[in-house]
VONU-641782 format. One record per atom (N, C-alpha, C): residue number from 1; residue in one letter; atom name; y, z, x. Coordinates in steps of 0.2 Angstrom, whole numbers, padded with zeros to 4 digits. Example, Ala and Ser with C-alpha at 12.3 -4.5 7.8 and 13.67 -1.06 7.14 Angstrom:
% VONU-641782
seq:type:atom:yy:zz:xx
1:A:N:-0028:0039:0066
1:A:CA:-0022:0039:0062
1:A:C:-0016:0039:0066
2:S:N:-0011:0035:0064
2:S:CA:-0005:0036:0068
2:S:C:0000:0039:0064
END
This chain:
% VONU-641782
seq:type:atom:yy:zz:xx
1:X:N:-0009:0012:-0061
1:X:CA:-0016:0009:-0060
1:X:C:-0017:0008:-0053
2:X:N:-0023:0010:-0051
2:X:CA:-0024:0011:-0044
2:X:C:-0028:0005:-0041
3:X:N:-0025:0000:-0039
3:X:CA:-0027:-0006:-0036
3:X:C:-0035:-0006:-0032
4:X:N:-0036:-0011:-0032
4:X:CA:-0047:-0010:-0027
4:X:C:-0043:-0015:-0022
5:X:N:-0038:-0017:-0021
5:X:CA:-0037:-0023:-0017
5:X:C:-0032:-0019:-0011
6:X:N:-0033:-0018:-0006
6:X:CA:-0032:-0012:0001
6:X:C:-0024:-0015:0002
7:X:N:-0023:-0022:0001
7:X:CA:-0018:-0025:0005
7:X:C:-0012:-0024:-0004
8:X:N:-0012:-0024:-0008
8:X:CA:-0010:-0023:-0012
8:X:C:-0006:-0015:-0013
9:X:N:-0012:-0010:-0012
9:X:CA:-0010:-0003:-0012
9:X:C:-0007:-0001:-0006
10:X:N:-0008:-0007:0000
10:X:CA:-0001:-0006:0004
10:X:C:0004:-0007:0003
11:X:N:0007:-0012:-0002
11:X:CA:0011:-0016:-0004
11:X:C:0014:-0011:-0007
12:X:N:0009:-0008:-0014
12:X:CA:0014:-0003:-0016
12:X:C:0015:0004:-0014
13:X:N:0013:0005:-0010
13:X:CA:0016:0011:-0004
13:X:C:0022:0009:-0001
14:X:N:0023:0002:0002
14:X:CA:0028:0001:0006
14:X:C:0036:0004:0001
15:X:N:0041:0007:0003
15:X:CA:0047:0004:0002
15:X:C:0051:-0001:-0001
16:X:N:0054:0000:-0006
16:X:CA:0059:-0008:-0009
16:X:C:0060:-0012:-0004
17:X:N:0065:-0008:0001
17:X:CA:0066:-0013:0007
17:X:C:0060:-0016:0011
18:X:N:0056:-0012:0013
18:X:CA:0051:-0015:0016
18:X:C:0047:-0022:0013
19:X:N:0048:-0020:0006
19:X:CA:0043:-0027:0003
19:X:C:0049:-0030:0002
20:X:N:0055:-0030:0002
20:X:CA:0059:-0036:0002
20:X:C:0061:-0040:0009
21:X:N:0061:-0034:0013
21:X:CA:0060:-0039:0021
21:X:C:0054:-0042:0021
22:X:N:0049:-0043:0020
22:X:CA:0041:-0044:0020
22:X:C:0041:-0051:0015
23:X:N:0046:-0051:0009
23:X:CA:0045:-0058:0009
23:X:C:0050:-0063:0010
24:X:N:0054:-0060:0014
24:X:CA:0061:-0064:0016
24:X:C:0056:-0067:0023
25:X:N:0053:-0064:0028
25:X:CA:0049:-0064:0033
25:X:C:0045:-0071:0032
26:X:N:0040:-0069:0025
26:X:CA:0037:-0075:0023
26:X:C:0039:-0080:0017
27:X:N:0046:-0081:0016
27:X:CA:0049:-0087:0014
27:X:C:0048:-0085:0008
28:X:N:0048:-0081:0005
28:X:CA:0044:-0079:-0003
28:X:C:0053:-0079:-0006
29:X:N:0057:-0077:-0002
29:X:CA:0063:-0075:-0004
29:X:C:0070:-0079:-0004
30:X:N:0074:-0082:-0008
30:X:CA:0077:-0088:-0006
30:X:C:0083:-0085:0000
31:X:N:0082:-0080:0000
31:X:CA:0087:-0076:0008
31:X:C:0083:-0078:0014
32:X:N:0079:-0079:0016
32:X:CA:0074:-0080:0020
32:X:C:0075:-0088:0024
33:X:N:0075:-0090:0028
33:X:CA:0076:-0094:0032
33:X:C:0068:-0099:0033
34:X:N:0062:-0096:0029
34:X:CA:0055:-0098:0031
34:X:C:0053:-0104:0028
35:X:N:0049:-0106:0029
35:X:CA:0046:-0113:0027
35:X:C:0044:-0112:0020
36:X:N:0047:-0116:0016
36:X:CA:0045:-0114:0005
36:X:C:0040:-0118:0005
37:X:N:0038:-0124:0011
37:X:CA:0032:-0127:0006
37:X:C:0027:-0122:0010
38:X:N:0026:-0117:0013
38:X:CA:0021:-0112:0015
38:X:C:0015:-0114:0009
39:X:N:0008:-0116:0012
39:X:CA:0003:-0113:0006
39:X:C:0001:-0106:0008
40:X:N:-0002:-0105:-0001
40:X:CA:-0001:-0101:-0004
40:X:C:-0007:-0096:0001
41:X:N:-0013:-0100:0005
41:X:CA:-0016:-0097:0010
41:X:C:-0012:-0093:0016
42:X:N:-0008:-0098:0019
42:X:CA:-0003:-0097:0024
42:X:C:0001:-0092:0024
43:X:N:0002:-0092:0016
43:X:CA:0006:-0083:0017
43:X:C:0000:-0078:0015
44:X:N:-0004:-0078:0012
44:X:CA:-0008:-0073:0012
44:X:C:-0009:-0072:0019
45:X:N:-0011:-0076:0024
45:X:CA:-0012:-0074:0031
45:X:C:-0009:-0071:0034
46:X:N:-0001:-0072:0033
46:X:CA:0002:-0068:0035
46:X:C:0008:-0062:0033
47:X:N:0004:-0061:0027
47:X:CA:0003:-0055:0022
47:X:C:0000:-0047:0025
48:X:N:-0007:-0051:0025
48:X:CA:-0013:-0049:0030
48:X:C:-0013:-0046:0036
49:X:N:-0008:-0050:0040
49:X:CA:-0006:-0048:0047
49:X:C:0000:-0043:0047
50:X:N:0003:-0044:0040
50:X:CA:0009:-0039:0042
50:X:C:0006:-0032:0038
51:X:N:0000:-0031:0035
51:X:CA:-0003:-0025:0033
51:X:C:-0008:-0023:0041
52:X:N:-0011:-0029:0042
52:X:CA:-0016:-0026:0046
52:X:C:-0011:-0021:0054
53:X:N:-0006:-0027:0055
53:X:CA:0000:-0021:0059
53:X:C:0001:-0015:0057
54:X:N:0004:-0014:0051
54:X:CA:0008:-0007:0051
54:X:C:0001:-0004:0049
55:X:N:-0005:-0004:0048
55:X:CA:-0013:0001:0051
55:X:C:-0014:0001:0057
56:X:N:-0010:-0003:0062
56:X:CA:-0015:-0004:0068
56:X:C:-0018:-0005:0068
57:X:N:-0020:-0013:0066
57:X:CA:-0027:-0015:0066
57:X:C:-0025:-0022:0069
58:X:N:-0031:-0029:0070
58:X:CA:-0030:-0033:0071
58:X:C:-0031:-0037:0065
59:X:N:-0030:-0042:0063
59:X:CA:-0030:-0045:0057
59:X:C:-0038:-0047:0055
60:X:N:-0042:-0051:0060
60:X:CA:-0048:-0049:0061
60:X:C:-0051:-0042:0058
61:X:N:-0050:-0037:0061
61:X:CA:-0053:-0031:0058
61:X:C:-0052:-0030:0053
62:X:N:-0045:-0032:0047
62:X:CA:-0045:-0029:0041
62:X:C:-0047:-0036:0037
63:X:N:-0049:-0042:0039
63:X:CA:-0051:-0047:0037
63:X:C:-0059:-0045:0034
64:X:N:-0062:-0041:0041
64:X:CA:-0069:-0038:0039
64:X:C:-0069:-0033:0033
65:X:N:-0063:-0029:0034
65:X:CA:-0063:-0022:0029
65:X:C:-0064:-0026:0023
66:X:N:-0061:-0031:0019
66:X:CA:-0057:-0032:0014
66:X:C:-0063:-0036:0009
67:X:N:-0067:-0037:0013
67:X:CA:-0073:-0042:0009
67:X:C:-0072:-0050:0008
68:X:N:-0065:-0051:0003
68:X:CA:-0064:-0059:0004
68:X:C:-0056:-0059:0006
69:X:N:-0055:-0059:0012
69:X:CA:-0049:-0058:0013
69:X:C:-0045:-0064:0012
70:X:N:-0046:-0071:0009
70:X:CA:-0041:-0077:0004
70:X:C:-0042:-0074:-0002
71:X:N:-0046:-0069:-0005
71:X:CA:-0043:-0068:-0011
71:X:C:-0038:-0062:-0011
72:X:N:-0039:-0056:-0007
72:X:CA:-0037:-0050:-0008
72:X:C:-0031:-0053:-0005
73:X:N:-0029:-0058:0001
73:X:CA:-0021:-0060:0001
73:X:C:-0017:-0062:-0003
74:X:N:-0020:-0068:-0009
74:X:CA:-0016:-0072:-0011
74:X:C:-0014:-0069:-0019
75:X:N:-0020:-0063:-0020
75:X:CA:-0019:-0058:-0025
75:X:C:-0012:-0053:-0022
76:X:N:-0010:-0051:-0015
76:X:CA:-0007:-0048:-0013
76:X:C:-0002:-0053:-0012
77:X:N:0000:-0058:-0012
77:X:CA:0003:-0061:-0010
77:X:C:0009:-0062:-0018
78:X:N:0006:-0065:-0024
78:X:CA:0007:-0063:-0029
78:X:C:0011:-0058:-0030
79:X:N:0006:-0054:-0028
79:X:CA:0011:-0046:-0029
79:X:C:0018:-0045:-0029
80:X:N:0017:-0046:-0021
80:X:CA:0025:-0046:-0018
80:X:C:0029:-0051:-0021
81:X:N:0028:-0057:-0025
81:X:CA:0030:-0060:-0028
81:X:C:0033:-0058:-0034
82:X:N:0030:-0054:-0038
82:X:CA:0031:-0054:-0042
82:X:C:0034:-0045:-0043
83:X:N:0036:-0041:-0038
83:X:CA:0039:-0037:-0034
83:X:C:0048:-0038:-0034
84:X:N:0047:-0046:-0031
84:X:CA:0054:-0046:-0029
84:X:C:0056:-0050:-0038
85:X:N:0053:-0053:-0042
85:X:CA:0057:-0053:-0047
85:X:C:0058:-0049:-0053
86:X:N:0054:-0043:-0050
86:X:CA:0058:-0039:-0056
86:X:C:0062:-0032:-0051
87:X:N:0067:-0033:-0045
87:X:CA:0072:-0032:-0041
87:X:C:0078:-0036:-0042
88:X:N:0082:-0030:-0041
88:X:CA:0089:-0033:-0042
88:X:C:0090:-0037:-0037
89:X:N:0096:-0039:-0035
89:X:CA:0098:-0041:-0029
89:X:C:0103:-0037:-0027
90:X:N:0104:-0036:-0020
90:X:CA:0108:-0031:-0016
90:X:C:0113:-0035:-0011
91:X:N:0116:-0040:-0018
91:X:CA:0123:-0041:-0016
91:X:C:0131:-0037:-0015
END
């Protein structure tokens, strides 16, 4: 299924490892050292920052592309959530 949501179709282009450093980065991961009470806005934002880099864009700019960029994040944000629990662990 082809996603309407740009930061998502990023999501599933990235790499296993990539999206698993991605939520280790934003605490989504219990590997990860980041803050657990993060809301759920907070990591969208920086969700959004680490797609709107790997385009080279500024977060701003892909905030315009996206239409409602607290929805298209926390929909992506989700994702990778639910990414990492149907992954093994790589103990």
């Amino acid at each position: 299924m082809v996603s309407k949501n740009i930061v998502i179709g990023w999501l599933q282009a990235c790499s296993a490892h990539h999206r698993k450093r991605l939520a280790i980065r934003l605490g989504l991961s219990g590997e990860g050292r980041g803050v657990r009470s993060s809301s759920l806005d907070a990591l969208a934002a920086g969700l959004l920052a680490e797609c709107a880099g790997d385009l080279r864009m500024r977060p701003d700019e892909l905030a315009t592309i996206v239409g409602d960029p607290r929805r298209i994040g926390r929909e992506a944000v989700l994702e990778l959530a639910l990414a990492g629990l149907d992954s093994t662990p790589d103990h």
